[in-house]
VEXDREN-2710 file (C-alpha; in Angstrom, 1 decimal):
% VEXDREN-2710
k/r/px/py/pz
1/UNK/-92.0/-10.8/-3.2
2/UNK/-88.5/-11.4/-2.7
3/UNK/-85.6/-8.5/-2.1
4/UNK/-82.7/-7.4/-3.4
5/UNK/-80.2/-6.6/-1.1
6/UNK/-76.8/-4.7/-0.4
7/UNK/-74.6/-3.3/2.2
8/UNK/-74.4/-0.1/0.4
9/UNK/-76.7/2.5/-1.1
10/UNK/-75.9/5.5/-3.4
11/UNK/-77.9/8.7/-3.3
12/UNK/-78.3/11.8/-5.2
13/UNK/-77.9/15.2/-4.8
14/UNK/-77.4/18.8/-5.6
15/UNK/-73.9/19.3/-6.2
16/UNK/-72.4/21.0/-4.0
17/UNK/-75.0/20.0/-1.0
18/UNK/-72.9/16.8/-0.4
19/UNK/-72.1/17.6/3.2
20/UNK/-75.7/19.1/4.7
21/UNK/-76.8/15.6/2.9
22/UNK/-74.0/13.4/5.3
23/UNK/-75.5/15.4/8.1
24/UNK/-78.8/15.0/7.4
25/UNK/-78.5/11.0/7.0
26/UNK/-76.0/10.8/10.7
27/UNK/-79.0/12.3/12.0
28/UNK/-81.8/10.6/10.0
29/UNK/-79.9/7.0/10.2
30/UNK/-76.6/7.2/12.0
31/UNK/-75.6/3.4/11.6
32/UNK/-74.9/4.5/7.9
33/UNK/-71.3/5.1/7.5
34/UNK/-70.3/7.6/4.4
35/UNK/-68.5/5.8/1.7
36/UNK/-67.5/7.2/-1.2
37/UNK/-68.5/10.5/-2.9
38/UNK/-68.4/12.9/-6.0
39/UNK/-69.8/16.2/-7.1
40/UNK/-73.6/15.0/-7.1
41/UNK/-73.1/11.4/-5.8
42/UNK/-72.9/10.2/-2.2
43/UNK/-72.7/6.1/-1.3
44/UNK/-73.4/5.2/2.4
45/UNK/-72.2/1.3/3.9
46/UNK/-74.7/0.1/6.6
47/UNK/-73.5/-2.9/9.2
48/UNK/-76.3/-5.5/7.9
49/UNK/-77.4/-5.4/4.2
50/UNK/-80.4/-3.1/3.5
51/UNK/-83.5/-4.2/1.3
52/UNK/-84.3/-2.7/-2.1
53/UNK/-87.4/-0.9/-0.6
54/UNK/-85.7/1.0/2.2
55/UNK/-86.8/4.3/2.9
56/UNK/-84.8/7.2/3.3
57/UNK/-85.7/9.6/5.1
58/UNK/-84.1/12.6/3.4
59/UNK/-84.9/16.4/2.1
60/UNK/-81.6/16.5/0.2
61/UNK/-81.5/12.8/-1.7
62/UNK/-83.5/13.3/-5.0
63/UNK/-82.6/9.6/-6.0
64/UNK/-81.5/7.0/-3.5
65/UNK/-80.8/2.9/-4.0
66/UNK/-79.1/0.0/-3.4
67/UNK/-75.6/0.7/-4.7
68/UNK/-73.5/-2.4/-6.4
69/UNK/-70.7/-0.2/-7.2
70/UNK/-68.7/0.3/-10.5
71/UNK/-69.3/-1.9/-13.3
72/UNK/-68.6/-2.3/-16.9
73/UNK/-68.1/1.5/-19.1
74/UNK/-70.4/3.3/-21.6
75/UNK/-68.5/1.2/-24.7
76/UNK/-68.9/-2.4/-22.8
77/UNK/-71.8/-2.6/-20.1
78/UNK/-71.4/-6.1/-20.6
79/UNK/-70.2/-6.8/-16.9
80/UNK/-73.2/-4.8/-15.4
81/UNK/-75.6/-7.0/-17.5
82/UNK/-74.1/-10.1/-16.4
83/UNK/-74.2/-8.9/-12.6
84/UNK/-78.1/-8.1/-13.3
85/UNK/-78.6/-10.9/-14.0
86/UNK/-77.1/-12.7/-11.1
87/UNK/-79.1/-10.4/-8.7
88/UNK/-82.5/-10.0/-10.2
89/UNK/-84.9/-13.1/-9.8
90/UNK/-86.1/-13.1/-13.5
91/UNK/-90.0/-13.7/-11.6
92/UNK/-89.8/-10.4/-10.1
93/UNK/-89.4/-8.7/-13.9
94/UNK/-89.8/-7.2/-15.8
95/UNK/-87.8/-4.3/-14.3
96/UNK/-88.1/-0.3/-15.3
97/UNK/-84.3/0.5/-16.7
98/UNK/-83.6/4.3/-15.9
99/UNK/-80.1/5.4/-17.3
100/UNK/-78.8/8.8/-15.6
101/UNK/-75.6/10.8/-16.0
102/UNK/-73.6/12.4/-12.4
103/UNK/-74.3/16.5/-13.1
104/UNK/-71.2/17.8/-11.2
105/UNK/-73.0/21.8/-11.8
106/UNK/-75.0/23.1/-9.1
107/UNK/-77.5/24.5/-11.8
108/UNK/-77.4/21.9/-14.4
109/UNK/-80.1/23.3/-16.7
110/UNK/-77.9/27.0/-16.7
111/UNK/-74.9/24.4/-17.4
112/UNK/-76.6/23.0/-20.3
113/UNK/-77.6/26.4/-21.6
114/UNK/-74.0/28.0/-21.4
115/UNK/-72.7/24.2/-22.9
116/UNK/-74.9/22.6/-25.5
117/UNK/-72.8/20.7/-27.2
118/UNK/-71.6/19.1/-23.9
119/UNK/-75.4/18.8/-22.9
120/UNK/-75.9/16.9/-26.2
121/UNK/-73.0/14.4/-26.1
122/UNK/-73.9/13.2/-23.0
123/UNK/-77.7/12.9/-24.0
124/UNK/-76.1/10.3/-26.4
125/UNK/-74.4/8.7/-23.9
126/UNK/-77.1/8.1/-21.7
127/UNK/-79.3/6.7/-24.7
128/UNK/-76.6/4.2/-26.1
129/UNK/-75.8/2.8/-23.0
130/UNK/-80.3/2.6/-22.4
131/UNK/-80.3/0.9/-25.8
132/UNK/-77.6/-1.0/-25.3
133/UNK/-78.9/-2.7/-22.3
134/UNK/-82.7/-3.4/-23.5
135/UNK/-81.2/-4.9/-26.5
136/UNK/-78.7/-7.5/-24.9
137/UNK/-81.5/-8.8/-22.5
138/UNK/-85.1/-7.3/-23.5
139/UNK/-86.8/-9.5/-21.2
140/UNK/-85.4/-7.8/-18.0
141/UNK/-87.1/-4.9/-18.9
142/UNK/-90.3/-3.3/-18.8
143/UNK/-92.0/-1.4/-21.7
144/UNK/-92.9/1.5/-19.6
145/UNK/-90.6/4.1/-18.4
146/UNK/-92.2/5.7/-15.5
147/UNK/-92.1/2.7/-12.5
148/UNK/-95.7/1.5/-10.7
149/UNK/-95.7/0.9/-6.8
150/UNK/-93.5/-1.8/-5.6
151/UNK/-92.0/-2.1/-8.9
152/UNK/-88.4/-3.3/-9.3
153/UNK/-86.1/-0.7/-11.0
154/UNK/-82.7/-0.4/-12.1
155/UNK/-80.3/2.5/-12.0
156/UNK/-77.2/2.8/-13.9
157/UNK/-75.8/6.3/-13.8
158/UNK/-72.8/7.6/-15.7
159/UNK/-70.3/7.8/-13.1
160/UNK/-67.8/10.4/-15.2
161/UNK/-70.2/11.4/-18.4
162/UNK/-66.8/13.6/-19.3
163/UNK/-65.1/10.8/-20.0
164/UNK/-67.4/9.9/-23.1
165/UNK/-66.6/6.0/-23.9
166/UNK/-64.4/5.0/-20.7
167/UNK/-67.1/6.6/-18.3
168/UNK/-67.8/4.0/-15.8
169/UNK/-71.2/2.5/-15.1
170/UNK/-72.3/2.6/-11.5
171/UNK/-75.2/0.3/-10.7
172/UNK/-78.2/0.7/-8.5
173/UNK/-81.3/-0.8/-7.3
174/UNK/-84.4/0.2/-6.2
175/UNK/-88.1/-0.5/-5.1
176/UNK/-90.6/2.1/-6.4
177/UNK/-92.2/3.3/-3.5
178/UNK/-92.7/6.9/-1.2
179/UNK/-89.6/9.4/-1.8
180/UNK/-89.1/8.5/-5.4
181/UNK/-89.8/10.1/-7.8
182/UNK/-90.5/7.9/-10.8
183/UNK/-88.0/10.2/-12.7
184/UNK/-84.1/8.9/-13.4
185/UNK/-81.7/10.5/-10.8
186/UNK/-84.8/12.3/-9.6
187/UNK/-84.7/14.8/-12.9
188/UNK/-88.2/15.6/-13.9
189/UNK/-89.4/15.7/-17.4
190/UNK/-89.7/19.3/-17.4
191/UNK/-88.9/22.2/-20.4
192/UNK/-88.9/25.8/-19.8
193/UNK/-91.3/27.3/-22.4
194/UNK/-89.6/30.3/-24.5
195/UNK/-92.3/32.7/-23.2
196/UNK/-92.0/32.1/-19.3
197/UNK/-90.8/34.8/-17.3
198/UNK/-88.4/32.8/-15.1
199/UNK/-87.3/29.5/-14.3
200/UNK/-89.6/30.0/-10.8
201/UNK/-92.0/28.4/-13.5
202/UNK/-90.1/25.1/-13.3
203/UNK/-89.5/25.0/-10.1
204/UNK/-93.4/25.3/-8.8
205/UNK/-94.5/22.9/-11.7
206/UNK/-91.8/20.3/-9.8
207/UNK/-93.2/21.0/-6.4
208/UNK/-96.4/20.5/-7.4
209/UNK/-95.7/17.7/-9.7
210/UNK/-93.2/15.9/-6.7
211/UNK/-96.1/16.2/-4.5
212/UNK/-99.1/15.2/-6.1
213/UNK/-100.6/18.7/-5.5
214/UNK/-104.7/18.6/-5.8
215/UNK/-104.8/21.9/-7.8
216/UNK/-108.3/22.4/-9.7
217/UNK/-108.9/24.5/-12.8
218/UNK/-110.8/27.9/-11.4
219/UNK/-109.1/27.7/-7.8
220/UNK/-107.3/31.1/-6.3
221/UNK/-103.6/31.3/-5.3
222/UNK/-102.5/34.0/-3.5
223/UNK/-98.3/34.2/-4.5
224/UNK/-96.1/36.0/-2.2
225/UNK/-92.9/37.0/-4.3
226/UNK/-94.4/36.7/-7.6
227/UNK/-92.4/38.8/-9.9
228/UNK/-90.8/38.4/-13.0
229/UNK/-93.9/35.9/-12.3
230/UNK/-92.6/32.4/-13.8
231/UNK/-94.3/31.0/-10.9
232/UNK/-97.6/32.6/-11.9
233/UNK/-97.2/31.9/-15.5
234/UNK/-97.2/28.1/-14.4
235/UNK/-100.5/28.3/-12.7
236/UNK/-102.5/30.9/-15.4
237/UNK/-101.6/27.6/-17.8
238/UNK/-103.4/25.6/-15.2
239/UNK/-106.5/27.4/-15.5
240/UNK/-105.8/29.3/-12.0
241/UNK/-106.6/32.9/-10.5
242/UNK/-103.6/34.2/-9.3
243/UNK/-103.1/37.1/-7.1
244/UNK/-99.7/38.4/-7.2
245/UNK/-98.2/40.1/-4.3
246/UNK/-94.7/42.0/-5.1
247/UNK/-93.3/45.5/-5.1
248/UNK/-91.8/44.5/-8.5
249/UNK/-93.7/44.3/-12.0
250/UNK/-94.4/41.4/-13.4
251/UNK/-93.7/40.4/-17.2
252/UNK/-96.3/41.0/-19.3
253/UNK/-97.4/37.7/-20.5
254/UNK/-98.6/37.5/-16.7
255/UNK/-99.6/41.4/-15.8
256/UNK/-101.9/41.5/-18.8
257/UNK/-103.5/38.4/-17.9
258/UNK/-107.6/38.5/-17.2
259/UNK/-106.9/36.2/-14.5
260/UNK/-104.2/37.7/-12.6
261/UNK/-104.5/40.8/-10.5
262/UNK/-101.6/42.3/-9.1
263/UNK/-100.7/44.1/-5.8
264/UNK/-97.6/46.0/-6.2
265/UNK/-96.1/46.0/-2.4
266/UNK/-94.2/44.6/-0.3
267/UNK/-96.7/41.8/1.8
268/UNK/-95.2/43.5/4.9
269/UNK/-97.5/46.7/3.6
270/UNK/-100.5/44.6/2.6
271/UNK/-103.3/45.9/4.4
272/UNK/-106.4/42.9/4.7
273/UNK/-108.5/45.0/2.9
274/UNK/-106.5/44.7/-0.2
275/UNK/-106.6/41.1/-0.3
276/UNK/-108.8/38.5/-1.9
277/UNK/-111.6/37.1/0.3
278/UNK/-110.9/33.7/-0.3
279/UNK/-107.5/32.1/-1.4
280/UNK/-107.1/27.8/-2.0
281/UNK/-103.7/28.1/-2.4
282/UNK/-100.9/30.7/-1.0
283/UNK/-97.3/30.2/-2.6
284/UNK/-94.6/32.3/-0.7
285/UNK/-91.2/33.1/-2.5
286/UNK/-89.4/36.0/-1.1
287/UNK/-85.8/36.8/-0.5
288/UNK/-85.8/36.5/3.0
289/UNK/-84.5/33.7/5.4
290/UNK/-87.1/32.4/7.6
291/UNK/-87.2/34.6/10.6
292/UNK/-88.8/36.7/8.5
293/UNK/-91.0/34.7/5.7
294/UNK/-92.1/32.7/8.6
295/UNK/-93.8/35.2/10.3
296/UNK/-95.4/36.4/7.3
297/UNK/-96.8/33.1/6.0
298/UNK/-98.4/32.6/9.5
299/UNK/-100.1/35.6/9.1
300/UNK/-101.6/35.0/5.8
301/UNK/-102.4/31.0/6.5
302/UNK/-104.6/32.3/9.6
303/UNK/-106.0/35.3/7.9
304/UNK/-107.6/32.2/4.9
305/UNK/-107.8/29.0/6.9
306/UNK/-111.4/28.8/6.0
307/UNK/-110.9/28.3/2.6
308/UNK/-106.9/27.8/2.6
309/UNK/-105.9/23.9/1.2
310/UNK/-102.1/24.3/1.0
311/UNK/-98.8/26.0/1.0
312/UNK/-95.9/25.9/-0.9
313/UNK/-93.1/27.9/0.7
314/UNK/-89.6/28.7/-0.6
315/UNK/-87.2/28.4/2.3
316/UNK/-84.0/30.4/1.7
317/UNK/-80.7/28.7/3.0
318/UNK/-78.2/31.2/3.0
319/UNK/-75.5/29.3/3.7
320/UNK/-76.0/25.1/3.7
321/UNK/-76.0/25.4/7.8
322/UNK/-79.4/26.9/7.7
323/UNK/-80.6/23.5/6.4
324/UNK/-80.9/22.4/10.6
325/UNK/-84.1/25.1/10.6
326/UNK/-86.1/22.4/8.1
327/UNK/-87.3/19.8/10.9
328/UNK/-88.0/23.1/13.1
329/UNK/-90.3/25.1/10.4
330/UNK/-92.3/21.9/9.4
331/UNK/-93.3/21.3/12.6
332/UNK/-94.4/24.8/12.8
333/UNK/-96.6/23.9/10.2
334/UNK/-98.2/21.1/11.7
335/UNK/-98.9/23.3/14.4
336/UNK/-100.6/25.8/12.0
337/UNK/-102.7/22.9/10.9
338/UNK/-101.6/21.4/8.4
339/UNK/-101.8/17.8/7.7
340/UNK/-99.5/16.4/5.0
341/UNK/-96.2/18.3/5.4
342/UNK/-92.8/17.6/3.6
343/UNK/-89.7/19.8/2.5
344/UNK/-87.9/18.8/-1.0
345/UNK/-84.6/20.1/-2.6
346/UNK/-85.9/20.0/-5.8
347/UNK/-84.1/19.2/-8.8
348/UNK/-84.8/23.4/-10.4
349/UNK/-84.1/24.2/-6.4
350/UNK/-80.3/25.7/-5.9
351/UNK/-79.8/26.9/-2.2
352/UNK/-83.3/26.9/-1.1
353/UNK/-85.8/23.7/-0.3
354/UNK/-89.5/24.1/-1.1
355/UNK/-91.9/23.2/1.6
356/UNK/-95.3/21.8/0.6
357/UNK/-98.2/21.9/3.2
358/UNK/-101.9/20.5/2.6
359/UNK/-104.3/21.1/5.1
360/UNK/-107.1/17.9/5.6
361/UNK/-109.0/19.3/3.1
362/UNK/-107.6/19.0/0.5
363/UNK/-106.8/15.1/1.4
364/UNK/-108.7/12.8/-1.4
365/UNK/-109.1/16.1/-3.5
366/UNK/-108.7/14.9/-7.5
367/UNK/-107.0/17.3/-9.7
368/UNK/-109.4/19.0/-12.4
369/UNK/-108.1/20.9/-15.3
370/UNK/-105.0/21.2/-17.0
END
């Protein structure tokens, strides 16, 4: 299999978390220089050119690739065509085409609520330009949209989606492999359903989507934090028992629910005794830094690690500096025994990172139920 290479890669992130990312990568890979950047969108130059199937090691990069700069504009990609086809050896194809727009808002869904019509224009965008490009070269491109491992993709985002028909085309390149996500600029395919109680709904269904968590139809998740209960809503839909722990009452769609029992107080006030016997899963979401959700999750974790199989934990960041505590709390994790551990500034995330822990367990466990 030959590479693709470049010099440069682009990544993408929250905007706003543009600088803890630059940190993050001088630490993570400090012979990448910074580059260029806007709202959303941060490119990198390294000294020797870097493969297509480089791995970043990253919490805050939801998309990441080769980067071949700016090329052609939304009302002629002709030049990025012509330069994909320079750099692609045609008997690596066909290649997954994933067209993206730069979101500039920290909370891009809440944008798109408060801005429909912007929302919509830009959906346009990104679908001319996709058509565009599968019809000018069809044999470049795969059928399928979601890539398979080791799979060649290619990443044309709208650099300025504002500026409709001049915005530029920025092109990318990557190999399908661990820390992507399959999904353009790392947005899932996600839609909040009219009757959830929050958007904690589409956050949980990304974690648990992102990480390939082995949930089962019938299993017990203990959620720390559950109210309005979006969270809990996600997993009753799974076919999960949920037990809700939050001084707060939950929406009805969730407190009148056979499956879900409630305990309304704070965990601090939790005696045992009040708690299920066994729990597969324990999701913690509190408003609360870590010195003290920390503490708490411990506790729970040792009071069920007979039965326990993972942990997804909100961490709260309340200011972008409190990002340096991720490398500290996962290996506090490990310590507590767990054996697959990763933190993710998901896509529905704003200034928090969800942390996803599986104990060896639940390693080789297949998914069962919806």
């Amino acid at each position: 299999m030959s590479n693709v290479r470049s010099p440069y890669l682009f990544t993408i992130c929250q905007a706003g978390a543009e600088a803890v990312l630059k940190r993050e990568l001088g630490r993570a890979h400090p012979k990448l220089k910074f580059a260029f950047s806007r709202p959303g969108f941060v490119t990198f130059k390294s000294p020797v050119p870097v493969v297509d199937n480089v791995e970043l090691h990253s919490v805050f990069a939801r998309a990441y690739g080769l980067s071949f700069g700016k090329l052609g504009s939304v009302a002629e990609p002709t030049a990025l065509l012509q330069r994909l086809q320079e750099l692609l050896p045609e008997a690596e194809g066909p290649f997954v085409l994933q067209v993206f727009a730069r979101e500039d808002d920290p909370a891009p869904m809440e944008a798109a609520l408060h801005d429909p019509e912007r929302a919509q224009a830009t959906a346009v965008l990104v679908e001319s330009v996709r058509t565009a490009l599968k019809a000018a070269c069809p044999r470049l491109w795969a059928p399928e949209a979601e890539p398979r491992r080791g799979q060649g993709v290619v990443d044309v985002l709208l650099l300025e989606p504002n500026e409709a028909a001049n915005s530029p085309l920025y092109l990318g390149f990557h190999r399908h492999g661990f820390g992507h996500t399959g999904w353009p600029g790392g947005r899932p395919p996600l839609v909040l359903p009219a009757e959830a109680p929050s958007r904690s709904y589409l956050k949980l269904e990304e974690a648990l989507l992102r990480g390939h968590v082995p949930i089962r139809s019938g299993d017990l998740a203990l959620e720390v934090g559950c109210a309005p209960g979006g969270a809990a809503y996600a997993l009753l839909q799974r076919g999960l028992n949920v037990c809700g722990v939050d001084a707060a009452v939950c929406a009805p769609i969730v407190a009148n629910s056979k499956r879900f029992i409630a305990i309304r107080k704070s965990i601090s006030l939790v005696e045992p005794r009040e708690l299920p016997r066994v729990v597969h899963w324990l999701l913690f979401d509190i408003n609360a830094g870590s010195s003290r959700s920390i503490p708490e999750a411990k506790r729970l974790v040792e009071y069920y690690r007979s039965s326990l199989l993972g942990l997804v934990l909100t961490l709260k960041l309340a200011d972008w500096h409190k990002a340096d505590e991720i490398p500290r709390v996962l290996e506090q994790l490990r310590h507590w025994g767990f054996e697959h551990v990763v933190a993710r500034h998901l896509y529905h995330n704003r200034q928090e990172v969800s942390v996803l822990g599986l104990m060896p367990k639940a390693q080789g466990r297949t998914p069962k139920g919806s």
